[in-house]
LOFILO-374996 format. One record per residue (C-alpha): chain; residue number from 1; x, y, z; residue in one letter. Coordinates in nm, 4 decimals. Layout:
BEGIN
A  NUM  X  Y  Z  A
...
***
This chain:
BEGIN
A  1  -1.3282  -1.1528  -1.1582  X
A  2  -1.1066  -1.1113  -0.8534  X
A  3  -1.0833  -0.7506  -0.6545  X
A  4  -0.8538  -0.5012  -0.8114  X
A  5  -0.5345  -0.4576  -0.5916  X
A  6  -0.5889  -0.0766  -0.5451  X
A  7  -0.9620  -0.1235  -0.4252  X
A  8  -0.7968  -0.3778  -0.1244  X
A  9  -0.5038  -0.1077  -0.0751  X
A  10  -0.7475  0.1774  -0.0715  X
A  11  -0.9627  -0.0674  0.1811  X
A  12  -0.6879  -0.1143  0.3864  X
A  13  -0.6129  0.2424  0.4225  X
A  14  -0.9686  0.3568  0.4844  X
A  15  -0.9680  0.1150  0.7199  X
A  16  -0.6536  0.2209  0.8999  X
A  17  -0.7520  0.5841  0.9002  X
A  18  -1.1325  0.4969  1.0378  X
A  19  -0.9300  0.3411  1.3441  X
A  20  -0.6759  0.6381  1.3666  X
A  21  -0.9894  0.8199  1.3874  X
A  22  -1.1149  0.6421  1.6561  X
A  23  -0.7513  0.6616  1.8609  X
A  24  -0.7383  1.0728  1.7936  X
A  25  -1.0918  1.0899  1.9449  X
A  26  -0.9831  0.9006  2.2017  X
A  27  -0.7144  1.1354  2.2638  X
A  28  -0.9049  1.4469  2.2836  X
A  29  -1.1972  1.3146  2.5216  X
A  30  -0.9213  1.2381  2.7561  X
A  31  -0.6978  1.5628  2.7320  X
A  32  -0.7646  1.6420  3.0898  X
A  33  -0.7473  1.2816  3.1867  X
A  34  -0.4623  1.2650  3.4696  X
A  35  -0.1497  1.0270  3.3871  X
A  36  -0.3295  0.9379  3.0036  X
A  37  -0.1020  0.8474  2.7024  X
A  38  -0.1586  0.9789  2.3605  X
A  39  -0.1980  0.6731  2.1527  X
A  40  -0.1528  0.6626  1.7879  X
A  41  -0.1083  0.4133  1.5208  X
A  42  0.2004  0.2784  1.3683  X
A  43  0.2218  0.4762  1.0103  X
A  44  0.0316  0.3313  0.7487  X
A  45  0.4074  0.2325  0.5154  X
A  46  0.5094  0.0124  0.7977  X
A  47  0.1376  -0.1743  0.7838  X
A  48  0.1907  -0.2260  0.4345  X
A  49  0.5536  -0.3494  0.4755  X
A  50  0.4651  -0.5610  0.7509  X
A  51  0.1390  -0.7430  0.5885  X
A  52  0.1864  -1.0426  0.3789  X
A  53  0.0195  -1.1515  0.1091  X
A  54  -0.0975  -1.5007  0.0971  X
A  55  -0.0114  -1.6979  -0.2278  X
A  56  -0.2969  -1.8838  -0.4593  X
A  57  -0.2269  -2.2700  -0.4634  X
A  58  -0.4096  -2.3881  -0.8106  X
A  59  -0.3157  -2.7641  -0.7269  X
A  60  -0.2869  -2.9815  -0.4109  X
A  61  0.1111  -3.0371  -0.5503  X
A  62  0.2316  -2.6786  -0.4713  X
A  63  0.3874  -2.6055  -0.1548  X
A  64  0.1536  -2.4472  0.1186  X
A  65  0.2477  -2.0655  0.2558  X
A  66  0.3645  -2.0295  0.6590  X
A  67  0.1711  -1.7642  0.7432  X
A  68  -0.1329  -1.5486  0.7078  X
A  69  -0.1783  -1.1842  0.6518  X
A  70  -0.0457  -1.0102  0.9061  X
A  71  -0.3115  -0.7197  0.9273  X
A  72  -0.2886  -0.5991  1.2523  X
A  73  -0.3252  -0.2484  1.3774  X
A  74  0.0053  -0.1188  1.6576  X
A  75  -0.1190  0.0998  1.8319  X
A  76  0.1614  0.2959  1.9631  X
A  77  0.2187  0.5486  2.2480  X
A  78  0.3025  0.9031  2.0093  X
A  79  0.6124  1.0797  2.1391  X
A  80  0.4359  1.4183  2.3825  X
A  81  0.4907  1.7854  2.2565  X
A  82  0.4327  1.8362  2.6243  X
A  83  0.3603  1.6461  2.9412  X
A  84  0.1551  1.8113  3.1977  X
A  85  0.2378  1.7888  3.5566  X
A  86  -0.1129  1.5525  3.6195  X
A  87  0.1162  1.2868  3.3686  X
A  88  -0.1150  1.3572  3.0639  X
A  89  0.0978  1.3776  2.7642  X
A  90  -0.2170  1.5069  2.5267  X
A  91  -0.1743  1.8111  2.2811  X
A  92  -0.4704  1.9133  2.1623  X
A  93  -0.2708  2.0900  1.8858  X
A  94  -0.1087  1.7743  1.7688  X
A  95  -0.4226  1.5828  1.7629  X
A  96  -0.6017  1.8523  1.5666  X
A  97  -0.3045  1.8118  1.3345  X
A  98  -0.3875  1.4748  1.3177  X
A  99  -0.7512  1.4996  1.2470  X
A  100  -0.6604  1.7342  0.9611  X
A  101  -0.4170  1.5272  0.7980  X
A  102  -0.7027  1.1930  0.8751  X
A  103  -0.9790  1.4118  0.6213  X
A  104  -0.7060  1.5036  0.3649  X
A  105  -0.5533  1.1529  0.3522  X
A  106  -0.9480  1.0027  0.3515  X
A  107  -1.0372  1.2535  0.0761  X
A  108  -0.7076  1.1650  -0.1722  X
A  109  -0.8339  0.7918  -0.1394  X
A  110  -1.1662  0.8612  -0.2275  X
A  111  -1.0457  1.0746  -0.5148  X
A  112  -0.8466  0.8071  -0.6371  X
A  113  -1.0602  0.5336  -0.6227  X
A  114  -1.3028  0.7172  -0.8037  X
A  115  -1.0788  0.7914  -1.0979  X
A  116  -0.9813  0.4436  -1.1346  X
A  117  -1.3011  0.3463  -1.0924  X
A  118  -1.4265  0.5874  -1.3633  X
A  119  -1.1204  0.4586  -1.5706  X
A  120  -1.2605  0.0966  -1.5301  X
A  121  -1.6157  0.1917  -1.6004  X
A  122  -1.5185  0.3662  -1.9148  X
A  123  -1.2876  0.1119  -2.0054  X
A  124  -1.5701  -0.1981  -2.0019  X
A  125  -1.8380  0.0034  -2.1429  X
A  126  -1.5909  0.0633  -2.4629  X
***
């Protein structure tokens, strides 16, 4: 049985959060870093409409796809609330905004992969 599409979305986006994670932390251990550039990642919609899915060729006789999935991560410089005068455009503010909207976004996935999952269990077992 092949992987349920939501369990590869919710994947994905676990995935992309774990590395905005990692770019937010980034931020803040730098904050008094002269001339640094908040860094963020390009918004999880724009992944999604960006990545291709490769089609499943059941014969030798079908035609054969141009490209691959195109899963990679931007990361972007984030537009400053503020710029110091050292050239370090950090706000510790924004990137606690971030982190908080990183655990509410990581807990909704969870959430709903555990529904469906539930759903899925219950559904099998009848």
């Amino acid at each position: 049985m092949d992987q349920v599409y939501l369990f590869g979305i919710a994947s994905q986006r676990t995935s992309w959060l774990a590395t905005r994670q990692t770019l937010v932390a980034e931020n803040v251990a730098n904050a008094n870093t002269p001339g640094y550039e908040a860094k963020d990642l390009a918004s999880f919609s724009e992944v999604l409409d960006s990545t291709r899915l490769d089609l499943v060729s059941s014969s030798n006789m079908h035609m054969a796809s141009l490209g691959g999935v195109g899963d990679s991560q931007d990361v972007v410089t984030q537009t400053p609330w503020d710029v110091t005068h050292s050239g370090n455009s950090v706000s510790l503010e924004q990137e606690m905004l971030k982190a908080g909207e990183i655990s509410r976004a990581y807990s909704l996935d969870t959430s709903v992969v555990k529904a469906f999952h539930r759903l899925l269990v219950m559904s099998v077992k009848g």
